[in-house]
C-alpha positions in Angstrom: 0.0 0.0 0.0 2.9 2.4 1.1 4.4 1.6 -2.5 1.2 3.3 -4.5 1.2 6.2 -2.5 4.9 6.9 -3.1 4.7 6.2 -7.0 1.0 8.7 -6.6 3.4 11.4 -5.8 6.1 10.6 -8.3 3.6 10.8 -10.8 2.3 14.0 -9.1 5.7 15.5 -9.1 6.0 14.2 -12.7 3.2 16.0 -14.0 3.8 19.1 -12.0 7.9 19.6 -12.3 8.0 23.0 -10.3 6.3 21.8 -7.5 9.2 20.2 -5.5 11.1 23.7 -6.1 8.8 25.6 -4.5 10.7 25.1 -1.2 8.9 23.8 2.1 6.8 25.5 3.8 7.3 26.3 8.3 4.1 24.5 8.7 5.7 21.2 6.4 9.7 21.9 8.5 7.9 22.2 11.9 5.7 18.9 12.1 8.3 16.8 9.9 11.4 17.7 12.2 9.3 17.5 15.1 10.8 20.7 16.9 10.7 24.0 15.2 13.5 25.3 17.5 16.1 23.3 16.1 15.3 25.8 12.9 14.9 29.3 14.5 17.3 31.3 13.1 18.6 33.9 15.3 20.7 37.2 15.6 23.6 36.7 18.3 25.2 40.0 20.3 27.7 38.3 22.2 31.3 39.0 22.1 29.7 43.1 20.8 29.5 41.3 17.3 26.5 40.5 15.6 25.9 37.0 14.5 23.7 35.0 12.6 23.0 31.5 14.3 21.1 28.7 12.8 20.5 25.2 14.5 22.7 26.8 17.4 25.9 27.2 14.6 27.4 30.7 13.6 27.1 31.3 9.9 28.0 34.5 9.2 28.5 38.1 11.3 28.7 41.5 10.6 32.2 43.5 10.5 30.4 46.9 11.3 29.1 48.2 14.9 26.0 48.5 13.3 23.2 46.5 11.9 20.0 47.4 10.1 16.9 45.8 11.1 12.8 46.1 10.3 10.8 45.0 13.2 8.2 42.4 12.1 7.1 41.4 15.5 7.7 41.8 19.2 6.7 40.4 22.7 4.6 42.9 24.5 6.3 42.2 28.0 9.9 41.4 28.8 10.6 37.7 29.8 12.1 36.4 32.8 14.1 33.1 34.0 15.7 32.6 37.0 18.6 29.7 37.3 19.2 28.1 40.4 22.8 26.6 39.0 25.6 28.9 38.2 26.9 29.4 34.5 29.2 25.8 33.1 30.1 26.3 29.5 29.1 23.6 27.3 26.1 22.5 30.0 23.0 22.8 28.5 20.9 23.8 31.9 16.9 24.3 32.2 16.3 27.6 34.6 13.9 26.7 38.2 11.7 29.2 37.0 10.7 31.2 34.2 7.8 33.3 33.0 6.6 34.7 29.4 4.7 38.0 30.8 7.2 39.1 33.6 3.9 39.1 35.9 3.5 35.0 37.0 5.4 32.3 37.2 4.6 30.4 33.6 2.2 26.6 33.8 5.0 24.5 32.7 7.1 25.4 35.8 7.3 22.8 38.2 8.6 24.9 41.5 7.8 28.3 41.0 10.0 30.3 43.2 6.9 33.0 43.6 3.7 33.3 42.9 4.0 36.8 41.2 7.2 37.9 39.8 7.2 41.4 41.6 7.5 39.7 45.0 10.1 37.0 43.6 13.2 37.8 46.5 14.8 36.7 42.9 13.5 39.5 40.8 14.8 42.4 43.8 18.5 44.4 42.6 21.1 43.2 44.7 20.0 39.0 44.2 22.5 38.8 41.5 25.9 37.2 41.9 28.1 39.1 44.0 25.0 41.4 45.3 24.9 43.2 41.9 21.6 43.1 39.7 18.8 40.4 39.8 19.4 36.9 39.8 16.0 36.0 37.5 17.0 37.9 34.6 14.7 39.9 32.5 14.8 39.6 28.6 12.9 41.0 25.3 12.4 38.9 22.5 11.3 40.0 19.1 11.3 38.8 15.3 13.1 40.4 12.4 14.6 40.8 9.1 16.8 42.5 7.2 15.3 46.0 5.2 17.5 44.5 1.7 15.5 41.2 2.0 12.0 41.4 3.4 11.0 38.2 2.4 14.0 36.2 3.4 14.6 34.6 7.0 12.9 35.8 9.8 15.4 36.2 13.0 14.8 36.1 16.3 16.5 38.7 18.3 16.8 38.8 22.5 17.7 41.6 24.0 19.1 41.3 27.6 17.9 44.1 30.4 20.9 46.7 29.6 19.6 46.9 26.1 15.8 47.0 26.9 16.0 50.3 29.4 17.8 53.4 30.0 17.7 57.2 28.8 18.4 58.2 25.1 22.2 58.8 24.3 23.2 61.1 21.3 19.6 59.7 18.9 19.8 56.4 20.5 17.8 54.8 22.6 17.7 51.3 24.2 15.4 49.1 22.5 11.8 50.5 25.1 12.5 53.8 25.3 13.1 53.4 21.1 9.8 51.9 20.9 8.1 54.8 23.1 9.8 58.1 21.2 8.2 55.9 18.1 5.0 55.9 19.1 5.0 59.4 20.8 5.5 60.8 16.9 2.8 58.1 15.9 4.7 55.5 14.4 5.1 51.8 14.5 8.2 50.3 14.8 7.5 48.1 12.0 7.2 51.1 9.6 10.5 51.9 9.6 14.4 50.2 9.1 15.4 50.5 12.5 19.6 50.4 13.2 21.1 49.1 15.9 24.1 49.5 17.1 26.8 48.4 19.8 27.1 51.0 22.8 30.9 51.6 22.9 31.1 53.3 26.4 29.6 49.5 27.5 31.7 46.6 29.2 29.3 44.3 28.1 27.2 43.9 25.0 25.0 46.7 24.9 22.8 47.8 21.9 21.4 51.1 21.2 18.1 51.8 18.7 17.5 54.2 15.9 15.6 55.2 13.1 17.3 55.2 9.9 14.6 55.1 7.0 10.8 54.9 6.1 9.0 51.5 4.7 7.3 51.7 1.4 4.2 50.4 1.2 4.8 47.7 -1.2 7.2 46.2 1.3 4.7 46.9 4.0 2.6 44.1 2.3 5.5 42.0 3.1 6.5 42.7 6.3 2.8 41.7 7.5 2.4 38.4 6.0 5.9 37.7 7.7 4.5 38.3 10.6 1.9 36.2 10.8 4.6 33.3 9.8 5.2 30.3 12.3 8.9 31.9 12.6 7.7 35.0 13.8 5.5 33.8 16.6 7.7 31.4 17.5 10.8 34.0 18.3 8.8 36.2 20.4 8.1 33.2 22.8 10.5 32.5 25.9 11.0 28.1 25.5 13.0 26.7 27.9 15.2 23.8 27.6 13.4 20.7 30.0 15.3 17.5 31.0 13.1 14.4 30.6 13.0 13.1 34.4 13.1 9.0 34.9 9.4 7.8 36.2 9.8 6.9 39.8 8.0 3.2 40.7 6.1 3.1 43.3 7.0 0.9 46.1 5.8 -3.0 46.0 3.0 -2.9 48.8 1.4 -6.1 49.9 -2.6 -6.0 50.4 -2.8 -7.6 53.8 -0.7 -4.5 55.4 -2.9 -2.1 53.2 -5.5 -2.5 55.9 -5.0 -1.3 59.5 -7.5 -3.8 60.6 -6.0 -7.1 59.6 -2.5 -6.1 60.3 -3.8 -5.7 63.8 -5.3 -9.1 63.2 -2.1 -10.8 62.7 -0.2 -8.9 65.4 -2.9 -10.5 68.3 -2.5 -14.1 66.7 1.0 -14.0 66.6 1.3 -12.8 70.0 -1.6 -15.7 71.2 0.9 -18.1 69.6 4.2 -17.0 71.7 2.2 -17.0 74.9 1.0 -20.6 74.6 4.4 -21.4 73.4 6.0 -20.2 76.8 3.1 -22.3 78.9 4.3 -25.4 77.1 7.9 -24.9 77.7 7.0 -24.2 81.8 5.1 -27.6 81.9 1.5 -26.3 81.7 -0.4 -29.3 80.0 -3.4 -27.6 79.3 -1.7 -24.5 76.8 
């Protein structure tokens, strides 16, 4: 049976030459490879360069300090995910707790360390290692792609805290406050090509927002439809790594101890036993 339905779609694809070239669609990737995060594609800040990852591998960077961006979509809230283990290179760790919206705890997460993030002990400054910052770190996810190719990959981008808040420096702003100035002079963020760029005055990777161009409206058309792709949603979603645990068995438990009752039972018997034992042994014929 298997055999006809492979040689029905050779004859398809026979018939219909370019329809193996049109190239798969996320909804075909996702439910064949069984994961759709093994495919997100991804822009990297560490190291103040900016990488493209894909399937967790580097495959190309940028030389400049810069990079131009469009906006497609974006996570309304910051994310947050607290790890109870330190930092181990090459470990691949799932955090104690985690949530999507900043406000509660997520469902998935077995031990929540709160029940509302703003009371978390983990979410007050001064948590952090050494007494410096918040140990459950906050995050902002969003998905993007380049302004020279609208239709091509859509990237997910996270931002860590330092480059979500802060004041405006010099026509940059971090990545909130960017969003804010944009919508106090009425415009979305997905209108326009927005650059970032690497703060140099940072010690650690820190990226600065602003805008560089407006959108036309034929790549408007786009930029909306890319949106609503699998990628998109998929980028703007905190997904934590989570260890399969081994299934505990449950101890062997014999029915006769299972009631109170009959255990008791037992107990008297054996005890009658012992005493008429003892009688014997002392010579009293009628135990």
């Amino acid at each position: 049976m298997g055999y006809e339905i492979v040689d029905n779609l050779k004859s398809i694809l026979k018939n219909n030459p370019n329809l193996a070239g049109s190239g798969l669609d996320e909804d075909t990737l996702a439910v064949a490879n069984g994961n759709l995060n093994n495919l997100t594609k991804r822009i990297s800040i560490q190291g103040k360069v900016f990488r493209k990852i894909v399937g967790g591998k580097e495959v190309s960077t940028v030389e400049n300090s810069y990079m131009n961006i469009v906006i497609v979509k974006m996570a309304h809230t910051a994310s947050r995910s607290y790890y109870a283990d330190s930092y181990q290179e090459g470990k691949k760790v799932s955090p104690a707790c985690w949530s999507n919206d900043s406000k509660t705890p997520d469902e998935e997460v077995k031990t929540p360390q709160s029940k509302s993030c703003h009371t978390c002990p983990y979410s007050v400054r001064g948590s952090g290692s050494g007494g410096t910052g918040m140990a459950c770190r906050l995050s902002w996810r969003m998905a993007v792609v380049l302004p020279n190719d609208p239709q091509g990959d859509v990237m997910q981008l996270v931002l860590p805290a330092t480059s979500c808040f802060g004041k405006e420096n010099e026509g940059k702003w971090p990545f909130r406050p960017y969003i804010q100035m944009l919508a106090n002079n009425s415009v979305s963020a997905g209108r326009v090509v927005t650059r970032m760029e690497f703060d140099s005055e940072a010690v650690i990777p820190k990226v600065l927002f602003s805008p560089v161009e407006a959108i036309d409206d034929k790549t408007l058309i786009i930029l909306q439809e890319q949106a609503q792709s699998i990628a998109a949603n998929q980028a703007i979603k905190l997904t934590v790594y989570q260890p399969e645990e081994a299934t505990k068995k449950e101890a062997v438990k014999f029915d006769v101890f299972d009631d109170t009752k009959q255990k008791e039972e037992i107990i008297i018997k054996e005890k009658k036993s012992l005493m008429i034992m003892e009688k014997y042994k002392k010579g009293d014929k009628n135990a």
